[in-house]
PASEBA-1860 file (N, C-alpha, C; in nm, 3 decimals):
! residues 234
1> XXXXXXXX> 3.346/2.247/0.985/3.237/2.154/0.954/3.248/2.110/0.808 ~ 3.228/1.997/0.786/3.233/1.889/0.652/3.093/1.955/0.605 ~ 3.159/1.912/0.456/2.970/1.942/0.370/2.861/1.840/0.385 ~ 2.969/1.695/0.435/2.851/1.593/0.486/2.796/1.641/0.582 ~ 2.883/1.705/0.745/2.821/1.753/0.864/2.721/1.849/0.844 ~ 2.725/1.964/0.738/2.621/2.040/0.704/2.511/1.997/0.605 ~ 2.526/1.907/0.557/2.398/1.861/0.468/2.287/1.799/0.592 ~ 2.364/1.711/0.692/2.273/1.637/0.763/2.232/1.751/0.882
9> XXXXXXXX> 2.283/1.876/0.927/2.201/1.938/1.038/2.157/2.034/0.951 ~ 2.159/2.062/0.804/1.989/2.078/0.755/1.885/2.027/0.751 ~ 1.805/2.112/0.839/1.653/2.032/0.867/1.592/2.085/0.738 ~ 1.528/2.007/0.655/1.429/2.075/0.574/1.343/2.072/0.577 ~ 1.233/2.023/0.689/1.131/2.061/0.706/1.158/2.018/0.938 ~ 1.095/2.088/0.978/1.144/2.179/1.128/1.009/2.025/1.162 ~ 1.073/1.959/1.230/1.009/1.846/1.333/0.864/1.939/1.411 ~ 0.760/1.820/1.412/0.652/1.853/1.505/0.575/1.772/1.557
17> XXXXXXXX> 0.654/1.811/1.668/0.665/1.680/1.773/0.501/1.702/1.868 ~ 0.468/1.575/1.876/0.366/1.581/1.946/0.331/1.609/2.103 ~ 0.276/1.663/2.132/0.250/1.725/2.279/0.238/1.607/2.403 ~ 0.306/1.620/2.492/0.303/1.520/2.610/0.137/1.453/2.626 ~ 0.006/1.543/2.635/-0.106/1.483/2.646/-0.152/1.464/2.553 ~ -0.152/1.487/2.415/-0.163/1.364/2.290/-0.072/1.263/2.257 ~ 0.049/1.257/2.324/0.078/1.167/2.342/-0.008/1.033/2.414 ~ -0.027/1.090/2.531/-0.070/1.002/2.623/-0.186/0.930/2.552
25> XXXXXXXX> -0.300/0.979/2.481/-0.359/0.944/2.444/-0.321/0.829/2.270 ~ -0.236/0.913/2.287/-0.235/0.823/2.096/-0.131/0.696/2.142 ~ -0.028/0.685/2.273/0.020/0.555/2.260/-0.074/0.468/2.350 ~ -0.201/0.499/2.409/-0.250/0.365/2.453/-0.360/0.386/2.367 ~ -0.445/0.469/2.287/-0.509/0.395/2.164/-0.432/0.333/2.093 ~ -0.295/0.352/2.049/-0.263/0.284/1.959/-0.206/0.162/2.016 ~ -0.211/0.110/2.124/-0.139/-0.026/2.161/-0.318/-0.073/2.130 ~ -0.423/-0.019/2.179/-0.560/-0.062/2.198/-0.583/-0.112/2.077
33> XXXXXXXX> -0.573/-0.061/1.948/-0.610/-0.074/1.819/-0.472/-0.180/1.756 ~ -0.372/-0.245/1.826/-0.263/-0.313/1.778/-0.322/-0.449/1.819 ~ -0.315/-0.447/1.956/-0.381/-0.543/2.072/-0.538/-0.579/2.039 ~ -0.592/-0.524/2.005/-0.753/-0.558/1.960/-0.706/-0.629/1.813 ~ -0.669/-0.600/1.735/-0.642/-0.632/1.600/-0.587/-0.786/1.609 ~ -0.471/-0.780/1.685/-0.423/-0.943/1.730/-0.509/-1.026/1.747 ~ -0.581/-0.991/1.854/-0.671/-1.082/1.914/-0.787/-1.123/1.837 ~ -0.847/-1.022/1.793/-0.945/-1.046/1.658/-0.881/-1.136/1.555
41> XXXXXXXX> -0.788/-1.096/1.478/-0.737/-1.203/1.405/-0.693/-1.327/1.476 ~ -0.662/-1.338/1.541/-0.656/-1.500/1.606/-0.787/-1.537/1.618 ~ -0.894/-1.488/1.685/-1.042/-1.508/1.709/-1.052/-1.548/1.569 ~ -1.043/-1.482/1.464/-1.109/-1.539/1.319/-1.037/-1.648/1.287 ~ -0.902/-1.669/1.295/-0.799/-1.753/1.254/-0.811/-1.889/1.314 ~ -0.803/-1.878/1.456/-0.854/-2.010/1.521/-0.998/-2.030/1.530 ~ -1.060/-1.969/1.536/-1.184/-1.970/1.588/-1.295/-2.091/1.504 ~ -1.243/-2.062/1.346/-1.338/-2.173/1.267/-1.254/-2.294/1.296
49> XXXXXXXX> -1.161/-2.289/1.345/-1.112/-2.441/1.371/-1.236/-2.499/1.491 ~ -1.205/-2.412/1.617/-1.324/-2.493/1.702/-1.415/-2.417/1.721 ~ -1.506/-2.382/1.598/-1.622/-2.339/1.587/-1.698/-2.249/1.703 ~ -1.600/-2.173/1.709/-1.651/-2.062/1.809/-1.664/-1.945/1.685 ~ -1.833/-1.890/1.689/-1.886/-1.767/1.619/-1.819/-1.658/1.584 ~ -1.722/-1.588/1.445/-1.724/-1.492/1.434/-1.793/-1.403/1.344 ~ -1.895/-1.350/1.473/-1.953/-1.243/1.402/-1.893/-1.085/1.432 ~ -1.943/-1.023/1.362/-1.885/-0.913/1.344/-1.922/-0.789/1.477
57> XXXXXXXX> -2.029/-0.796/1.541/-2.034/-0.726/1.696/-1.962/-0.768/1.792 ~ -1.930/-0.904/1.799/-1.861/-0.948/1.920/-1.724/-0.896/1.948 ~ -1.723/-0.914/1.801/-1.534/-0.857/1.766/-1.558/-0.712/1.794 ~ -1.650/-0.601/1.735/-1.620/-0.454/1.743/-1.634/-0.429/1.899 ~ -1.712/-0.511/2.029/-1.715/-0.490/2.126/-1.609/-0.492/2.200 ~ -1.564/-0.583/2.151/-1.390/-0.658/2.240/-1.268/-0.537/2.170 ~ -1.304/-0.533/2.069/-1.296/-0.392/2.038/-1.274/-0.269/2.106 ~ -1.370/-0.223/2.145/-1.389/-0.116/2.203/-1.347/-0.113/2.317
65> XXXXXXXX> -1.385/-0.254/2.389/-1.334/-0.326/2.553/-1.177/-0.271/2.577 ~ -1.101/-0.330/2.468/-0.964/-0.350/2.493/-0.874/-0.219/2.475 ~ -0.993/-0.140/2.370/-0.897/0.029/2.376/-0.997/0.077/2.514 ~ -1.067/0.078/2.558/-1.106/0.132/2.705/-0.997/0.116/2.845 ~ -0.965/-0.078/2.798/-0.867/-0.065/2.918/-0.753/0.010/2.896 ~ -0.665/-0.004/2.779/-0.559/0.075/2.743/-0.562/0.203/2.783 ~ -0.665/0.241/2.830/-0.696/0.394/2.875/-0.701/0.394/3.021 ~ -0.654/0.287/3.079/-0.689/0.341/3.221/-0.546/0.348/3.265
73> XXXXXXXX> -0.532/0.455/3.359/-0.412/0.429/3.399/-0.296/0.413/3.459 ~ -0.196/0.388/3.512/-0.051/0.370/3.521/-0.051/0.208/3.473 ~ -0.030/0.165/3.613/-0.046/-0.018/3.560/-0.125/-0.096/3.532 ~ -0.244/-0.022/3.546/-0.397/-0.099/3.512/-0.381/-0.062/3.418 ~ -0.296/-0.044/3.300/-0.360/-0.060/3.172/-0.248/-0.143/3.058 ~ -0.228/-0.233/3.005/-0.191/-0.314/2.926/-0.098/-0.235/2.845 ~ -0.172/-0.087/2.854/-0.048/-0.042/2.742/0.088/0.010/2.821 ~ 0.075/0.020/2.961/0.162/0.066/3.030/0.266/-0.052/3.022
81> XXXXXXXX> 0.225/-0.176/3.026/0.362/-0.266/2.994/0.369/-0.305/2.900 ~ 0.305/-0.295/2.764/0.347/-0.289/2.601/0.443/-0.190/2.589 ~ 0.410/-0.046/2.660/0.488/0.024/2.645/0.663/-0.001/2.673 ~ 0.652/-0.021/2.810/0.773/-0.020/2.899/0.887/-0.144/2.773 ~ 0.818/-0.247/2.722/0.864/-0.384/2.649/0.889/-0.309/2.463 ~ 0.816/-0.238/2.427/0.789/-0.216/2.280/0.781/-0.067/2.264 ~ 0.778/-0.010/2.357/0.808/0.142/2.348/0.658/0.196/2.291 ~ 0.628/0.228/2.156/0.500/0.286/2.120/0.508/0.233/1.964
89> XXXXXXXX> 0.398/0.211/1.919/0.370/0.143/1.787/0.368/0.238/1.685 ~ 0.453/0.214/1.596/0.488/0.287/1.490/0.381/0.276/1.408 ~ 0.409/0.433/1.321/0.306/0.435/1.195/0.272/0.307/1.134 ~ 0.412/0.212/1.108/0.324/0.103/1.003/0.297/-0.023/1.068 ~ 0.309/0.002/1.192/0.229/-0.125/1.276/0.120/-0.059/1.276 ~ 0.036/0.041/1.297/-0.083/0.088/1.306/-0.151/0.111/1.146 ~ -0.103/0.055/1.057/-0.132/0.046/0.932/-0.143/-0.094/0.917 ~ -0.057/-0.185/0.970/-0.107/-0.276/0.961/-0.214/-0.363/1.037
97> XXXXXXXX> -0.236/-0.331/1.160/-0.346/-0.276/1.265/-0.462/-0.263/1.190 ~ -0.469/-0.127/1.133/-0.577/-0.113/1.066/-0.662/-0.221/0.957 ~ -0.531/-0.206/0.918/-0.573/-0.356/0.751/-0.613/-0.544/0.816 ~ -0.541/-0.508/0.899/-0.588/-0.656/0.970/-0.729/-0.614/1.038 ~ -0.800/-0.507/1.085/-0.942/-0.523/1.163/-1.039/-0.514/0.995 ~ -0.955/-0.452/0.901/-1.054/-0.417/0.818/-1.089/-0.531/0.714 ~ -0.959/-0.655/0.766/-0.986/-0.799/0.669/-1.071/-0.860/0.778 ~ -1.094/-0.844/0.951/-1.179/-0.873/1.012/-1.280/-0.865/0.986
105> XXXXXXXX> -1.334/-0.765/0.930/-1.477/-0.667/0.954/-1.517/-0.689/0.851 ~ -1.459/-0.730/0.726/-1.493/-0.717/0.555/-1.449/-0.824/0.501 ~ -1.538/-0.904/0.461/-1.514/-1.069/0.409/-1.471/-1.047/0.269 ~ -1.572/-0.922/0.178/-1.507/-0.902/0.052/-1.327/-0.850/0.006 ~ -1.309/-0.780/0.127/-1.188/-0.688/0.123/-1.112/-0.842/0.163 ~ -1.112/-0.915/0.241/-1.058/-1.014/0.292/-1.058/-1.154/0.162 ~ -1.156/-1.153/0.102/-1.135/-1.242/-0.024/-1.056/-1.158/-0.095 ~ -1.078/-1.063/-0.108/-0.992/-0.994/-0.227/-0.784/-0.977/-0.166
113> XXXXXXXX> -0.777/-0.962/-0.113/-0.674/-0.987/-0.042/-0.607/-1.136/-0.023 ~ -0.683/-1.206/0.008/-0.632/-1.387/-0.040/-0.577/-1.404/-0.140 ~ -0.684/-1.313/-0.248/-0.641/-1.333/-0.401/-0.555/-1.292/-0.452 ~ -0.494/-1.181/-0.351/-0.392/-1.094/-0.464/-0.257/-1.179/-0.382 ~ -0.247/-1.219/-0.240/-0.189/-1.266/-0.233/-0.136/-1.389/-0.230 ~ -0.214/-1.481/-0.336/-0.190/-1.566/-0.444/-0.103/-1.519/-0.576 ~ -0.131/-1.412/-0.603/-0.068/-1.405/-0.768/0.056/-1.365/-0.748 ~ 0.139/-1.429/-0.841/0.231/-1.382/-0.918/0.299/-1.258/-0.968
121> XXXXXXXX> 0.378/-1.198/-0.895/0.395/-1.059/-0.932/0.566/-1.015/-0.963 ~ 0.568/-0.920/-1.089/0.712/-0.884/-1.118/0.759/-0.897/-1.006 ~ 0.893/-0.871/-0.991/0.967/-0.832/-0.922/1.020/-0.964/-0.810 ~ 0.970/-1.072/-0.806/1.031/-1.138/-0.724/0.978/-1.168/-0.602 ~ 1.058/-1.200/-0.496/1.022/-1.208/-0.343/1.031/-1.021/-0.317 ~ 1.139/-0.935/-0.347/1.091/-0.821/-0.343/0.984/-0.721/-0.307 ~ 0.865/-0.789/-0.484/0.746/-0.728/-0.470/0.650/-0.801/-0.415 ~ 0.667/-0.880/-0.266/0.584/-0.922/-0.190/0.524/-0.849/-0.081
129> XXXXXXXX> 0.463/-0.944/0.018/0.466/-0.870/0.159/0.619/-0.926/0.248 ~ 0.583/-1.018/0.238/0.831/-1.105/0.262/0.935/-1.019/0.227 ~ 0.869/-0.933/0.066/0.985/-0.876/0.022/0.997/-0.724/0.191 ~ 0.887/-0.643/0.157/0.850/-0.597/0.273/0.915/-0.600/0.383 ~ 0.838/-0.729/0.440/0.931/-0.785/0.593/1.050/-0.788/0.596 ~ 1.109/-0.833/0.502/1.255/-0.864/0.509/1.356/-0.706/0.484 ~ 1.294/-0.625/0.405/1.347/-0.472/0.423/1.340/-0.401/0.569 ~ 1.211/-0.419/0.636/1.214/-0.379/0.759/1.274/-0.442/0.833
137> XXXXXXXX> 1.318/-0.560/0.823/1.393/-0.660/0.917/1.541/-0.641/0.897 ~ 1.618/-0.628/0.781/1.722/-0.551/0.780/1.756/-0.397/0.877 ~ 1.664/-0.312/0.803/1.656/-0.209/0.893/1.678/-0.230/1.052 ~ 1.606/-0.293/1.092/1.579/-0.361/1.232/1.747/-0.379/1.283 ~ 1.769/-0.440/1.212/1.900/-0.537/1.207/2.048/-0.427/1.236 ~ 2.010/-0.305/1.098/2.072/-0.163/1.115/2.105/-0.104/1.240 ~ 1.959/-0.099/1.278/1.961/-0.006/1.417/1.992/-0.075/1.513 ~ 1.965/-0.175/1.510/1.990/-0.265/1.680/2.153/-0.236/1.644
145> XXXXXXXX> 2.246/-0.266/1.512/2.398/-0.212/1.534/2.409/-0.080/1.600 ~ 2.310/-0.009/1.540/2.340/0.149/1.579/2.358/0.137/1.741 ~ 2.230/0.085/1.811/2.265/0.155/1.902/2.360/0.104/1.984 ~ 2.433/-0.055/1.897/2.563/-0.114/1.988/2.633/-0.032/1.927 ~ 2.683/0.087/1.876/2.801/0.198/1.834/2.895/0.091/1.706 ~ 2.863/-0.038/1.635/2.912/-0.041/1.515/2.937/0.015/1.457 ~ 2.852/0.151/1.413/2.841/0.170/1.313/2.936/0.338/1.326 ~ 3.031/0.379/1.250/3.116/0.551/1.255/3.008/0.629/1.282
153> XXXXXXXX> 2.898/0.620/1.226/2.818/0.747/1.220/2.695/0.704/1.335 ~ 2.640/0.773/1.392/2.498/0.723/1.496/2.361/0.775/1.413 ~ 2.310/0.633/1.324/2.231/0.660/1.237/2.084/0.695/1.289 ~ 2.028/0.645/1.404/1.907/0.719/1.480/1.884/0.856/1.447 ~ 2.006/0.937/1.497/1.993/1.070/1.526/1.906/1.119/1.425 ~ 1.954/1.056/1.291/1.950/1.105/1.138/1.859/1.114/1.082 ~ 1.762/1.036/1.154/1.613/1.040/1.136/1.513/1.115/1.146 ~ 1.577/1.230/1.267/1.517/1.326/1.280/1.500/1.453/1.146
161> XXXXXXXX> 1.587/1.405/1.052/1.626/1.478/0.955/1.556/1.521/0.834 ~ 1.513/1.610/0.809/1.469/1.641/0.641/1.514/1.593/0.550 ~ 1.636/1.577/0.498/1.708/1.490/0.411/1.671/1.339/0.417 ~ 1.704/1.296/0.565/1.712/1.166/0.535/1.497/1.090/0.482 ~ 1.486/1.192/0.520/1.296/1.159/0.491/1.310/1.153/0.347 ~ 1.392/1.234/0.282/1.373/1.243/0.119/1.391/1.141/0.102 ~ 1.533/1.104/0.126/1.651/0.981/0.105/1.532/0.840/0.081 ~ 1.503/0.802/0.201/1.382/0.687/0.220/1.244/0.701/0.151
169> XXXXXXXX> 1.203/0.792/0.153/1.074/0.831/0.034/1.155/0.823/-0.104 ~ 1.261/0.806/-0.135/1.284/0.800/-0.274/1.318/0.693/-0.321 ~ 1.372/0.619/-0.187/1.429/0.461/-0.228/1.265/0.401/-0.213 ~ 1.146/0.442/-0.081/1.035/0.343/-0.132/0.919/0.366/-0.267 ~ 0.987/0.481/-0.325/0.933/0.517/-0.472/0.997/0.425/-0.603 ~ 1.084/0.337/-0.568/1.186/0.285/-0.656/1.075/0.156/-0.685 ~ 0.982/0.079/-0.635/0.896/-0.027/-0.669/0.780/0.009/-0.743 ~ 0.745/0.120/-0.784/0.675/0.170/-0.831/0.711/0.216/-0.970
177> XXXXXXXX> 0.828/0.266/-0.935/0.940/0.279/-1.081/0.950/0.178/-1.146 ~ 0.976/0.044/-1.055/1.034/-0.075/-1.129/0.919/-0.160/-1.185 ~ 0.790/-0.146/-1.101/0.682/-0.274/-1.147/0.544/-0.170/-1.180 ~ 0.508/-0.059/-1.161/0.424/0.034/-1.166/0.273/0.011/-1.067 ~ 0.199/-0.024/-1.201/0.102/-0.076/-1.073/0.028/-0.243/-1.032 ~ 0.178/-0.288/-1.092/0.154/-0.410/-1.049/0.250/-0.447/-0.901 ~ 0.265/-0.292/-0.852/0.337/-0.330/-0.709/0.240/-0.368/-0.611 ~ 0.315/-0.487/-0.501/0.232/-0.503/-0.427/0.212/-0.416/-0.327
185> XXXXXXXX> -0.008/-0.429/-0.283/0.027/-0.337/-0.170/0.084/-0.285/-0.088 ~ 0.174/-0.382/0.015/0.259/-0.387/0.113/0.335/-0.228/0.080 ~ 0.382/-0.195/-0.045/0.458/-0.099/-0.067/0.393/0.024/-0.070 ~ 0.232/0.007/-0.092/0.188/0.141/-0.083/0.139/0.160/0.028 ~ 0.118/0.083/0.153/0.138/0.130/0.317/0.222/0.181/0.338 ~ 0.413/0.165/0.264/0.516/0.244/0.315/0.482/0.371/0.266 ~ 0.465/0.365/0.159/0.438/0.506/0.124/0.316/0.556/0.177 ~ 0.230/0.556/0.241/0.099/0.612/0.308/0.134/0.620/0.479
193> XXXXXXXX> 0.272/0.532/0.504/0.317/0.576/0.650/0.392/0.708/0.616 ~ 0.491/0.743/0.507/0.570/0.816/0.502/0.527/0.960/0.471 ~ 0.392/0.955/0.402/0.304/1.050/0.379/0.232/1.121/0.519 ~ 0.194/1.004/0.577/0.145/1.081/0.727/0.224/1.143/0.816 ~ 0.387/1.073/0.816/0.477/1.080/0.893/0.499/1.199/0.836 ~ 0.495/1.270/0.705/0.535/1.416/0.690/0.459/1.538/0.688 ~ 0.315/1.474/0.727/0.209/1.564/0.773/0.242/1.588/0.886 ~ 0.238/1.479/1.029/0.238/1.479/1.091/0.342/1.478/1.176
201> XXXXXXXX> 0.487/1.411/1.154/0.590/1.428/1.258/0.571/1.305/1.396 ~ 0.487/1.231/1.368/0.440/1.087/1.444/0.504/0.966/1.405 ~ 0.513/0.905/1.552/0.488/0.939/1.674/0.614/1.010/1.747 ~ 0.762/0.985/1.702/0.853/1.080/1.779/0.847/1.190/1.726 ~ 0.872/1.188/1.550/0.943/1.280/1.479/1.036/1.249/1.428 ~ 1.070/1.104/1.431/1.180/1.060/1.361/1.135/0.916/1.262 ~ 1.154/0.917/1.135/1.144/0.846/1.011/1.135/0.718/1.091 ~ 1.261/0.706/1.163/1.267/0.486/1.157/1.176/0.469/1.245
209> XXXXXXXX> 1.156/0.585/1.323/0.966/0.527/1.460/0.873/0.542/1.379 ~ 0.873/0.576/1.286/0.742/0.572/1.223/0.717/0.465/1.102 ~ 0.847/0.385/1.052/0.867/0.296/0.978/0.887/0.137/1.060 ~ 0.957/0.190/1.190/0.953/-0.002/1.264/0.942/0.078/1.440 ~ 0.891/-0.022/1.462/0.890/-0.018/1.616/0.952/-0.185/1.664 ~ 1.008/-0.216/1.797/1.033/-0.332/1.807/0.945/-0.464/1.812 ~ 0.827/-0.445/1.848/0.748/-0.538/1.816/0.707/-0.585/1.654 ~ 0.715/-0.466/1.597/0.676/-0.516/1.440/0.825/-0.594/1.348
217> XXXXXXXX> 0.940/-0.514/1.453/1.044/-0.552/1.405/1.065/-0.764/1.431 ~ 1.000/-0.812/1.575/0.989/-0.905/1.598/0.901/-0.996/1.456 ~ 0.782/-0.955/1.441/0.709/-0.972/1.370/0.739/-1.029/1.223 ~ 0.845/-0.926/1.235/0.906/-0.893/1.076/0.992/-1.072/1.085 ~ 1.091/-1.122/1.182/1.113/-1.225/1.225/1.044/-1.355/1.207 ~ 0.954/-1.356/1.297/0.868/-1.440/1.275/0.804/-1.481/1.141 ~ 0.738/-1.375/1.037/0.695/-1.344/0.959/0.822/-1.444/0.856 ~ 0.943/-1.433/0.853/1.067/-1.480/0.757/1.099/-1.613/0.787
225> XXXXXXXX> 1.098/-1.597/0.916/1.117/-1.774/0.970/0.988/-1.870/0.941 ~ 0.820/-1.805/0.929/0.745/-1.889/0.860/0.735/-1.978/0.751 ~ 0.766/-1.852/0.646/0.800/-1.826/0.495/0.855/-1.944/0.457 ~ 1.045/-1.943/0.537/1.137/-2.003/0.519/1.105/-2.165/0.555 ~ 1.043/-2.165/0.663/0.994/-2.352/0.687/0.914/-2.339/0.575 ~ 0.794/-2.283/0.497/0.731/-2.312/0.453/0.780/-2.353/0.318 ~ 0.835/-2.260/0.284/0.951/-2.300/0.139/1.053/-2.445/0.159 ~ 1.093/-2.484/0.280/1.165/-2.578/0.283/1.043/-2.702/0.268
233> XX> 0.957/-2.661/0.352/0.886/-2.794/0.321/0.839/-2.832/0.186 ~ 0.847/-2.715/0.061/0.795/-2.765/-0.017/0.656/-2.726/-0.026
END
């Protein structure tokens, strides 16, 4: 065995993997709380266009509606074919989940958020939310090679790893190094996924499920191809 082969099947901290029936429960709340969040933000987004009411009960009901159905189950429930299509929503789709019901629910948190993402900040496209997207969208980009066998090494596996958790907690500590606390938020969700992800070992136990799932990875897409018309237009 190589000292590379033994650095990487040191675990340094022993995986803890979540139990088949919290499972069950945490991937159709969490499609419920992904899927409610969408829809709410479109409700606010389109909604003042054709003046359909958003107030703030209608939304927490539809709310509550949409993680109820996610709970019923085999095929009666929405998350059973989110699942089967997107597998289960990673830590920082459910971070961003969160932050999108909480710019729903909170007009101040939601002005204040317009504003910051107006300004001007070191670092470039980098220290954006783009800069963001476009790191996870690489990644994205990584693994979809991985699992066509491009790549000598099968980088998935690696995730399961103690090391490689350092490795990535140290590179998303590097924006913080570089701009302090004029980094943008976006970067301190990675670091508050990577923090839970080492409490917790969620949702596989492996770093890149808890950093992209394929739907956010889509997202991440969409999200670049906006940007990019938008910059072309000027």
């Amino acid at each position: 065995m190589s000292a590379m082969d033994f650095m990487f099947t040191l675990d340094l901290v022993s995986p803890l993997l979540p139990g088949s029936g919290a499972l069950w429960w945490a991937r159709r709340l969490s499609w419920g709380l992904v899927l409610g969040a969408l829809l709410i933000t479109a409700w606010n987004r389109w909604g003042r266009r054709s003046r359909l009411p958003t107030r703030t009960l209608p939304q927490l009901l539809l709310l509550i509606l949409i993680c109820a159905l996610c709970l019923l189950p085999g095929v009666w429930s929405p998350a059973y074919w989110l699942g089967l299509a997107f597998q289960m929503p990673s830590l920082m789709m459910l971070a961003l989940a969160l932050h999108a019901l909480n710019l729903a629910f909170d007009a101040p948190a939601r002005n204040a958020w317009a504003y910051a993402f107006r300004q001007q900040s070191p670092g470039g496209l980098l220290n954006t939310l783009t800069g963001v997207a476009l790191v996870l969208s690489v990644l994205g980009w990584v693994l979809l090679f991985d699992v066509l066998a491009w790549w000598p090494v099968a980088l998935y596996p690696l995730g399961f790893h103690g090391l490689t958790f350092l490795v990535v907690a140290a590179l998303a500590l590097l924006p913080w190094v570089l701009w302090g606390r004029q980094t943008h938020l976006a970067w301190l969700w990675v670091m508050a996924v990577l923090l839970v992800f080492e409490l917790t070992r969620w949702p596989t136990g492996n770093v890149w499920s808890a950093l992209l799932d394929p739907l956010l990875w889509v997202w991440c897409q969409l999200w670049l191809l906006r940007r990019w018309f938008k910059y072309l237009r000027g």
